[in-house]
C-alpha positions in Angstrom: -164.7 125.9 30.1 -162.3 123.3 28.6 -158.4 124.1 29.0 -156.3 123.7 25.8 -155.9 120.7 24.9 -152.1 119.5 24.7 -152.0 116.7 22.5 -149.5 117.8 20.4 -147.0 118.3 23.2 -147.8 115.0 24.2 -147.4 113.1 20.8 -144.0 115.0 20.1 -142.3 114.1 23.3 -143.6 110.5 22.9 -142.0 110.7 19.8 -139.0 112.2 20.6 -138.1 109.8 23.6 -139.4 107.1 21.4 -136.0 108.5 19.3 -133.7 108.4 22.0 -134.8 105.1 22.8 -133.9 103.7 19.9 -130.7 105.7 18.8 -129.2 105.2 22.2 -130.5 101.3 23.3 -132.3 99.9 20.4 -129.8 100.0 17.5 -126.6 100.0 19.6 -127.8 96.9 21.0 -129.1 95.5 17.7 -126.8 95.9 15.4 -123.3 94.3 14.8 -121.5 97.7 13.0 -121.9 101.3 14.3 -123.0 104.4 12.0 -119.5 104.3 10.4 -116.3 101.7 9.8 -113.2 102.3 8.8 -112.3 99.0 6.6 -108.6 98.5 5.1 -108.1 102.2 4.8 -111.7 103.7 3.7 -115.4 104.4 5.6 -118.0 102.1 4.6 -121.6 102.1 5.9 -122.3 100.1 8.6 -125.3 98.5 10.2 -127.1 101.0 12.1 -127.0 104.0 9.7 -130.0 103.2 8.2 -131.6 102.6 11.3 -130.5 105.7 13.0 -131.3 107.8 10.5 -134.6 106.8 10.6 -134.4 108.0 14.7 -133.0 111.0 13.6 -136.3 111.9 11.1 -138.3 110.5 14.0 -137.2 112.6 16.9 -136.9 115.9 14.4 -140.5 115.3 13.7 -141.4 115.0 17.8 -139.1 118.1 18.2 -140.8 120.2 15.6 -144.4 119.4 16.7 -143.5 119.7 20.7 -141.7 123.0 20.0 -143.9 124.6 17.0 -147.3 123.0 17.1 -147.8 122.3 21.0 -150.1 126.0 21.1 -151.8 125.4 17.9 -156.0 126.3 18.8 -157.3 123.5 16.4 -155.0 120.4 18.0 -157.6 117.2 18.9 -158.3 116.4 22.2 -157.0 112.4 23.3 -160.3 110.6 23.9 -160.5 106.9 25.9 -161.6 105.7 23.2 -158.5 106.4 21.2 -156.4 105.3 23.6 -157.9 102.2 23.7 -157.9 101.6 19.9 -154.2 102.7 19.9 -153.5 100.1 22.5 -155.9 97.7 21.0 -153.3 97.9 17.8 -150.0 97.8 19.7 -151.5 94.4 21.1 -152.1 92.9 17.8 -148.6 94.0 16.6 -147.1 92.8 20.0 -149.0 89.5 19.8 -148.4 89.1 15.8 -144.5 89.5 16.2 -144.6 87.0 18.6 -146.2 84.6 16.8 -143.7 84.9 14.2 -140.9 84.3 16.5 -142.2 81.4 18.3 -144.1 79.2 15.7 -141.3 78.2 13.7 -139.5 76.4 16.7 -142.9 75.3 18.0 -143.2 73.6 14.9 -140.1 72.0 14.6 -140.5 71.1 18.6 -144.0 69.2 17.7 -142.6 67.4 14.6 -139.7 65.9 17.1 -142.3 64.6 18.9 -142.5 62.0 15.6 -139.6 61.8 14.9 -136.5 59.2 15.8 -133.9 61.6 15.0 -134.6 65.5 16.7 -134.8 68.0 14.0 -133.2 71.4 15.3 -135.0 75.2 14.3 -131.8 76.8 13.7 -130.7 74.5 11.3 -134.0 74.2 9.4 -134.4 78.3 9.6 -133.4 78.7 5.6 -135.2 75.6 4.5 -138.5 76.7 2.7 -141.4 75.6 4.5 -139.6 76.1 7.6 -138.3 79.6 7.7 -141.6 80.9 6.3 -144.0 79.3 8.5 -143.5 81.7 11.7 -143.6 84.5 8.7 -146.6 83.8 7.0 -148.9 83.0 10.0 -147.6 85.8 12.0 -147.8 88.2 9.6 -151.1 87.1 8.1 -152.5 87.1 11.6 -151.3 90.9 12.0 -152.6 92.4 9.3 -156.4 90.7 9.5 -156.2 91.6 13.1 -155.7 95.0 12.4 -158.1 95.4 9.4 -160.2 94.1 11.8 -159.8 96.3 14.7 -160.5 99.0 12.4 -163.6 97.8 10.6 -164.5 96.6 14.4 -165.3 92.7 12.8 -163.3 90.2 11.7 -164.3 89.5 8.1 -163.4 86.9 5.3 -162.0 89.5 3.2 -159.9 90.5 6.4 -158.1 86.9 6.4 -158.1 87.0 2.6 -156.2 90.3 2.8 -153.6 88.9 6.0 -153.4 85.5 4.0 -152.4 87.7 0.9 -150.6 90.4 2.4 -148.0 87.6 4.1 -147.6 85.5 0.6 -146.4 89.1 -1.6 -144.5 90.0 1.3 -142.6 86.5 1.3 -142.7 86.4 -2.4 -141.3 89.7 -2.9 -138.6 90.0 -0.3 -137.2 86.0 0.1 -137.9 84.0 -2.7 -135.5 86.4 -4.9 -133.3 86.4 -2.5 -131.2 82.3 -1.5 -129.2 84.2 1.3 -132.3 86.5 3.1 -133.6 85.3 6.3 -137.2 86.4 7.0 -137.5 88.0 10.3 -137.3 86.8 12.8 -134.9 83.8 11.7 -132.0 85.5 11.4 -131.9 85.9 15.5 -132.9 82.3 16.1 
């Protein structure tokens, strides 16, 4: 006879430290303004509201299911298998975001290699071509990596949908916008 199984318990307090983690080290440590500032007489939002709200929903959720759904008879049992397809897709993320970090001033560092005059990343990270190149390749690389892991082969139509997937993304949230640095440019 199999014990019941607590994955519920388990999944809340990962999500409630996963909470804590960022309300008390993440966003302090990422963001310029607290919750609140008081500017020339009056409270204006500051940088980590929206980020701490978000905690907040995400460690209320953990909290609810450790404390109200941790007995519940039908709850799944936490396979290998998932674990390793979990883990699988934290990789791809993992690996993606780095890509998107690093390429840009890899790029840069391999055109100075034909060049008279070095160019410098963090001057070039607003230039088009430039500021989108970590971007797109990271971004396309994340998403057909992870249609892939879950269709278990990589596909043309998974790179189709990555290749895609990064050009709305910069189409929708930079090209409007002449100030807006895709991430992550705007900590290079």
């Amino acid at each position: 006879m199999q014990g019941q199984s607590r994955s519920n318990l388990y999944l809340g307090l990962l999500c409630v430290a996963f909470a804590l983690l960022l309300i008390f080290i993440w966003i302090p440590l990422d963001t310029k303004t607290g919750i609140v500032e008081k500017a020339r007489g009056k409270f204006v939002i500051g940088d980590a509201l929206a980020p701490t709200v978000a905690a907040g929903f995400i460690l209320l959720g953990g909290l609810v299911v450790s404390v109200f759904e941790r007995k519940v008879a039908d709850q799944p049992t936490i396979s290998r298998t998932q674990v390793k397809f979990v883990a699988s897709l934290t990789a791809l993320v993992i690996v993606g975001l780095a890509i998107m970090r690093f390429v840009g001033p890899a790029a840069v560092e391999i055109a100075n290699l034909f060049r008279a005059e070095p160019m410098e990343y963090r001057l070039l990270r607003a230039t088009p071509g430039w500021k989108h190149i970590g971007f797109f390749l990271g971004g396309a690389i994340m998403v057909a990596g992870l249609v892939s892991v879950v269709e278990r082969k990589l596909t043309r139509r998974a790179v189709l949908t990555g290749i895609i997937t990064a050009v709305v993304l910069i189409a929708v949230f930079d090209l409007p916008f002449e100030d807006l640095l895709l991430p992550p440019n705007g900590d290079v």
